[in-house]
DOLO-294239 format. One record per residue (C-alpha): residue in three letters; residue number from 0; x, z, y. Coordinates in nm, 3 decimals, padded with zeros to 5 digits. Each point is the difference from the previous one (the first is absolute). Layout:
N
NODE|type|seq|px|pz|py
NODE|ALA|NUM|X|Z|Y
...
! end
This chain:
240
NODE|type|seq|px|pz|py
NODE|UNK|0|00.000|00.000|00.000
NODE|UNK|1|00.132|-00.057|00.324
NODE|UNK|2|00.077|00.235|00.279
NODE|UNK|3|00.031|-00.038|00.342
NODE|UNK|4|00.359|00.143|00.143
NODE|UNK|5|00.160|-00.031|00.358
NODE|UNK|6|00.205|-00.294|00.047
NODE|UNK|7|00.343|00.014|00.152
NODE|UNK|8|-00.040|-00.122|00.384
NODE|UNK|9|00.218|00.059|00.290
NODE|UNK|10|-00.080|00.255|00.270
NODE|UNK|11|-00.019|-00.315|00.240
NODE|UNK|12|-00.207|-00.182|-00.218
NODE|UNK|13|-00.264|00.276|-00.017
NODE|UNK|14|-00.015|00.054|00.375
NODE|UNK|15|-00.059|-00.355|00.081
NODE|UNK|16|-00.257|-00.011|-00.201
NODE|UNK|17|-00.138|00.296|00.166
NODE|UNK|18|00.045|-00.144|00.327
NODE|UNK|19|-00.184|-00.352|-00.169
NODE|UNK|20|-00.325|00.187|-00.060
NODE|UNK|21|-00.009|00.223|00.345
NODE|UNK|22|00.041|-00.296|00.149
NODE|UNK|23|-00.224|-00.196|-00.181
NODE|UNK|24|-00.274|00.315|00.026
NODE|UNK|25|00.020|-00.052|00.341
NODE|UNK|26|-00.058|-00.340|00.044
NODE|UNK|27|-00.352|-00.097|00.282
NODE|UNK|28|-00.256|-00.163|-00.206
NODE|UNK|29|-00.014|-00.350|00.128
NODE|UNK|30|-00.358|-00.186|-00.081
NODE|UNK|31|00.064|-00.040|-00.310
NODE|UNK|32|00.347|-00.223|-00.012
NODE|UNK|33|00.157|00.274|-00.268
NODE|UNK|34|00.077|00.306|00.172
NODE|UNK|35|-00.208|00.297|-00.006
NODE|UNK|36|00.021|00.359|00.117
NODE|UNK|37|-00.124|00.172|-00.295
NODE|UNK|38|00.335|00.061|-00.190
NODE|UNK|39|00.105|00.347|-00.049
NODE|UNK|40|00.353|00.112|-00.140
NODE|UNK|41|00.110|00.353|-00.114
NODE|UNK|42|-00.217|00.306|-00.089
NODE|UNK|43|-00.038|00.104|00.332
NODE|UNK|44|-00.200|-00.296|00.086
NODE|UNK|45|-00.252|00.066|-00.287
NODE|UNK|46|-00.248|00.150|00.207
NODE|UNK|47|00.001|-00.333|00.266
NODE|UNK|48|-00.069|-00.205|-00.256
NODE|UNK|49|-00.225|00.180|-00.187
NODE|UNK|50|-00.187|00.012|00.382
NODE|UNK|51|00.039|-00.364|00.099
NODE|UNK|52|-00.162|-00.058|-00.391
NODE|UNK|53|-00.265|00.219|00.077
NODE|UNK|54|-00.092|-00.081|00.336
NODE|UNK|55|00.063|-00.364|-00.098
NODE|UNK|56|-00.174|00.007|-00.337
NODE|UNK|57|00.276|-00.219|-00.128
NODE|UNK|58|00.161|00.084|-00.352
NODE|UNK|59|00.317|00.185|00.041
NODE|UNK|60|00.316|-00.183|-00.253
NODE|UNK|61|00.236|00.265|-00.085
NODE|UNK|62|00.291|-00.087|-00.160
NODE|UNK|63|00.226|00.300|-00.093
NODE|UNK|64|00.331|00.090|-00.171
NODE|UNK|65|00.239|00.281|-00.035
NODE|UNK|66|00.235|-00.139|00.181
NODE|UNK|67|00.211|-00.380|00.078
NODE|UNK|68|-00.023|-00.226|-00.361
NODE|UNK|69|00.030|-00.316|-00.032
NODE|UNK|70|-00.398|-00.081|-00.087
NODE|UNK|71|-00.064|00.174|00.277
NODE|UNK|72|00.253|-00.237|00.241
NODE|UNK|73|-00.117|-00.307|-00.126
NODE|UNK|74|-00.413|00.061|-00.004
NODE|UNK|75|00.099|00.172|00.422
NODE|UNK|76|00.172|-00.367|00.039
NODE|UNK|77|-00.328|-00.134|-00.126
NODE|UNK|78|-00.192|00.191|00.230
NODE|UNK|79|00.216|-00.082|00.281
NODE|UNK|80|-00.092|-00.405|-00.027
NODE|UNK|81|-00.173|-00.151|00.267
NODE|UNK|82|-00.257|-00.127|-00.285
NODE|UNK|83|-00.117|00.371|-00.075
NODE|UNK|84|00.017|00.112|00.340
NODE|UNK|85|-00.242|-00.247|00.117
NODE|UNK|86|-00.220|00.093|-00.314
NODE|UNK|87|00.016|00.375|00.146
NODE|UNK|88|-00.062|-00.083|00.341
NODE|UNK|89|-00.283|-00.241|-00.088
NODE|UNK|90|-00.212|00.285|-00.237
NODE|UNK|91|00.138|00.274|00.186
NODE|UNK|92|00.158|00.159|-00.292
NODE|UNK|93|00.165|00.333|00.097
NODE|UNK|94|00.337|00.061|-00.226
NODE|UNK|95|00.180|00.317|-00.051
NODE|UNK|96|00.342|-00.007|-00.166
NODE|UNK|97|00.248|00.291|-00.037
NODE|UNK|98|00.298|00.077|-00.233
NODE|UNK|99|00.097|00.325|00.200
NODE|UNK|100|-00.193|00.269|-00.157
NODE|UNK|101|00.086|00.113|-00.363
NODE|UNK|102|-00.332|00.130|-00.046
NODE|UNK|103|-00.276|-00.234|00.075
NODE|UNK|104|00.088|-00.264|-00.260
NODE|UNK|105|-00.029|00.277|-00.244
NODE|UNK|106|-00.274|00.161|00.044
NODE|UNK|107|-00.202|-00.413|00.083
NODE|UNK|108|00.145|-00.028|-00.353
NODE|UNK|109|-00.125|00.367|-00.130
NODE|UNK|110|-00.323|-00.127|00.129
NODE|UNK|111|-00.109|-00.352|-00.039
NODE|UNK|112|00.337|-00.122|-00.284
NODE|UNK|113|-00.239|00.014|-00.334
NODE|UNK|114|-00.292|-00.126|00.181
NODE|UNK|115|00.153|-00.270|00.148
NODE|UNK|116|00.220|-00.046|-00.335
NODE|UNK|117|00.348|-00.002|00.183
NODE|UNK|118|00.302|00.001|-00.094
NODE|UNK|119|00.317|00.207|00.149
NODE|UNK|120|00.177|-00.271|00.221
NODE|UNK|121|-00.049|-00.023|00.354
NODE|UNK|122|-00.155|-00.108|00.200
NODE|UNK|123|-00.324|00.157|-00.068
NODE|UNK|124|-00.271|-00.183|00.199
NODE|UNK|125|-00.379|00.088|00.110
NODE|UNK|126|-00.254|-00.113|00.102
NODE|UNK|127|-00.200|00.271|00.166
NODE|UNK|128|-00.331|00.048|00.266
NODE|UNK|129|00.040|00.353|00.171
NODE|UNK|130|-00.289|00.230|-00.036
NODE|UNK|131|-00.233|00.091|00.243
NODE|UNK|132|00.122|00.321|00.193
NODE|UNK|133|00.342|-00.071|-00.168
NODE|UNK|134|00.265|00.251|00.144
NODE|UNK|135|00.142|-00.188|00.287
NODE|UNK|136|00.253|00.226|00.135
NODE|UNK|137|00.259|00.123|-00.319
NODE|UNK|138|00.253|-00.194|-00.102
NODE|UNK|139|00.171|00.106|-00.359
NODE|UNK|140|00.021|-00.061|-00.346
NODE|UNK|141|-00.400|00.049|-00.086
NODE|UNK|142|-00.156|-00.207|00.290
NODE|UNK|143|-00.115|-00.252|-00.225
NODE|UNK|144|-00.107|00.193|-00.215
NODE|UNK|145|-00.386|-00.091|-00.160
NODE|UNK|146|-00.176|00.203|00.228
NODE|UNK|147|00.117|-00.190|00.282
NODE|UNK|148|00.045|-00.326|-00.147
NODE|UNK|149|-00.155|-00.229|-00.283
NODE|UNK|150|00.084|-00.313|-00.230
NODE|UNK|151|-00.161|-00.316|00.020
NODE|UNK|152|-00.222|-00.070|-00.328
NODE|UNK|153|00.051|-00.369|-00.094
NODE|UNK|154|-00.213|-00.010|-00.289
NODE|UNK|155|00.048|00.160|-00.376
NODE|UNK|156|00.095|-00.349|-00.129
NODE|UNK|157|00.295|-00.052|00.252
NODE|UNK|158|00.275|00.078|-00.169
NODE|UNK|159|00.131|00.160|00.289
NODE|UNK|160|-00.308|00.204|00.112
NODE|UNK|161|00.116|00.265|00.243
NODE|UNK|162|00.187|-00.126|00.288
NODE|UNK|163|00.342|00.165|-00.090
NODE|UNK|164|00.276|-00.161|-00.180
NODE|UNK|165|00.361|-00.149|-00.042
NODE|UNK|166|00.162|-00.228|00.169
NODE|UNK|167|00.291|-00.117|-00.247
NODE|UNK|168|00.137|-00.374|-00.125
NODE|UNK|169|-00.199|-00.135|-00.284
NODE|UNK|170|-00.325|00.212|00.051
NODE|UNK|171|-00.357|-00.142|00.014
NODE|UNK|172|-00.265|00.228|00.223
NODE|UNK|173|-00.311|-00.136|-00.116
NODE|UNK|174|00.096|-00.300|-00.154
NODE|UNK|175|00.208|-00.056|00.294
NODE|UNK|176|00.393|-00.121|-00.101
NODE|UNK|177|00.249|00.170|00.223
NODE|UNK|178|00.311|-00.188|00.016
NODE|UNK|179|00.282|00.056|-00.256
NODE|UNK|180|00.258|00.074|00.233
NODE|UNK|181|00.009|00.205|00.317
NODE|UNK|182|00.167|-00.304|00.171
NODE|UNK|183|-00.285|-00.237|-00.056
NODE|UNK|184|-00.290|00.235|00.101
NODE|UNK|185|-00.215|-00.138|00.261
NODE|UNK|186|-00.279|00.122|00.271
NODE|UNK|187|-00.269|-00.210|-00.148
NODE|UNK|188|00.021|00.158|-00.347
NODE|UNK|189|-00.045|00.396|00.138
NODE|UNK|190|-00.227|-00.136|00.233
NODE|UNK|191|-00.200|-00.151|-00.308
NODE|UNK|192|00.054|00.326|-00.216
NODE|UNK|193|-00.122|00.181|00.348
NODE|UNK|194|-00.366|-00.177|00.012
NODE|UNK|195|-00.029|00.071|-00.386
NODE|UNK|196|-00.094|00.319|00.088
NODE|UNK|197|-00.310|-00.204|00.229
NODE|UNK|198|-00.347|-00.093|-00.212
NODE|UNK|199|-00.007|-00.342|00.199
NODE|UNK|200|00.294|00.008|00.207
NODE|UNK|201|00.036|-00.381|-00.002
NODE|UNK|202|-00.410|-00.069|-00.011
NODE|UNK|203|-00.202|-00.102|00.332
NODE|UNK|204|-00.367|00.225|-00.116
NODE|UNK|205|00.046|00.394|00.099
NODE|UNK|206|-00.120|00.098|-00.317
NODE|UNK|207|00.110|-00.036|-00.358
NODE|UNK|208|-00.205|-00.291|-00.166
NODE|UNK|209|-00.024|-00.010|-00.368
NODE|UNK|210|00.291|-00.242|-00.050
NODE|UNK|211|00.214|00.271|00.088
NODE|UNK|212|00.080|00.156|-00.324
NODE|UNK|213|00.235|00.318|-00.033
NODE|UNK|214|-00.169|00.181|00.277
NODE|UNK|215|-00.281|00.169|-00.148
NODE|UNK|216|00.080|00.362|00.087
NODE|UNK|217|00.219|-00.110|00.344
NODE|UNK|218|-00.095|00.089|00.373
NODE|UNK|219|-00.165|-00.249|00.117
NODE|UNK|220|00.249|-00.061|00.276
NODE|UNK|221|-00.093|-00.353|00.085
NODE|UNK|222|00.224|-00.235|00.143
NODE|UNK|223|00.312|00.104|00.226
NODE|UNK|224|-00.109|00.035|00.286
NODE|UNK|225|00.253|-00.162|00.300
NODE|UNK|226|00.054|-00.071|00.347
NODE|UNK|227|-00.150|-00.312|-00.068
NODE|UNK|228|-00.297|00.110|-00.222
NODE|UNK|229|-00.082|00.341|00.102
NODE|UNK|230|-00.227|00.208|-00.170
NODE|UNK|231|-00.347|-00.050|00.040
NODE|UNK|232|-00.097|00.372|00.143
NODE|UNK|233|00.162|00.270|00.096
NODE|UNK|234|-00.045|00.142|-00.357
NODE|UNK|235|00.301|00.126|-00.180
NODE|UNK|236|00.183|-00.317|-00.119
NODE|UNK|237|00.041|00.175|-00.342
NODE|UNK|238|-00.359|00.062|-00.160
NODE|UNK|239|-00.074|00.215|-00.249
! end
């Protein structure tokens, strides 16, 4: 079985990548062209974007390690692309990463690992909508914990059902191939494996018809809403 372990990086090498994602997390949104001000790095910035998800009712994308790896380099260089940064920006998606507290990726894993069926290697990504009356204001290991947080439901016959899972070469996340090597990974495949998690991500009716198989005990979440096709009330975007 395989287990995740730090890999060997230089001190500079870990503090510009630091610098990367402050300075990508700070970033103006810009109408859409692929930058968007809901990225949040480090646990101290938990409770912002657990707010801005709130607030927003966007889903918050967590992606969380113990620390540098190289999975965890290559899917941040993903995230980095102009190609998923214009998917964020366009649906609004609010991301927090953070490799710089030992304690939250153990106790996400203590919590939502056998559901989800995960394995040990990082990164550990979720998918997550925060509660209503969430705890805005702490910022530690247990702030995403279930009472403040919840998985998406994609169905019982997605083979990935809870949004939480693995990002590692060779993987499929409901039926979706990830790319063999982390060289060759691209935006469009997470992006892909991302709107899995949607009943009718990629459909034009806001609810489920009957050709939509797998979904039978999802949210009915509808269709993304985006700048471009907001949502058609002022209803929570995620239905229950």
């Amino acid at each position: 079985m395989r287990q995740s372990f730090p890999c060997k990086k230089t001190l500079a090498g870990v503090v510009a990548l630091f610098f990367i994602f402050f300075w990508a997390a700070s970033l103006p949104a810009q109408n859409g062209e692929g930058r968007w001000e809901g990225w949040f790095t480090g646990i101290a910035q938990v409770t912002n974007a657990k707010r801005m998800a709130m607030e927003n009712n966007r889903p918050l994308l967590t992606v969380v390690s113990s620390g540098p790896c190289a999975h965890c380099n290559s899917l941040y260089d993903i995230l980095l692309t102009d190609t998923f940064r214009a998917f964020a920006a366009q649906h609004q998606i609010v991301l927090f990463s953070c490799a710089d507290s030992p304690g939250l990726p153990y106790n996400l894993a203590d919590l939502y690992k056998q559901q989800c069926d995960m394995i040990s290697v990082y990164p550990h990504i979720y998918i997550f909508e925060i509660k209503e009356g969430a705890d805005l204001t702490t910022a530690d290991a247990k702030s995403l914990n279930d009472e403040f947080v919840h998985l998406l439901d994609a169905g019982e016959h997605k083979p990935n059902r809870y949004s939480g899972f693995n990002y590692t070469p060779g993987e499929r996340i409901n039926n979706i191939q990830i790319e063999g090597e982390e060289d060759k990974w691209t935006p469009e495949t997470f992006i892909q494996i991302f709107k899995s998690f949607f009943p009718n991500a990629n459909g034009v009716e806001l609810v489920p018809g009957p050709t939509h198989t797998g979904y039978e005990n999802a949210f009915d979440f509808g269709r993304i809403p985006n700048i471009n096709n907001p949502p058609p009330s002022a209803e929570e975007w995620i239905k229950k």
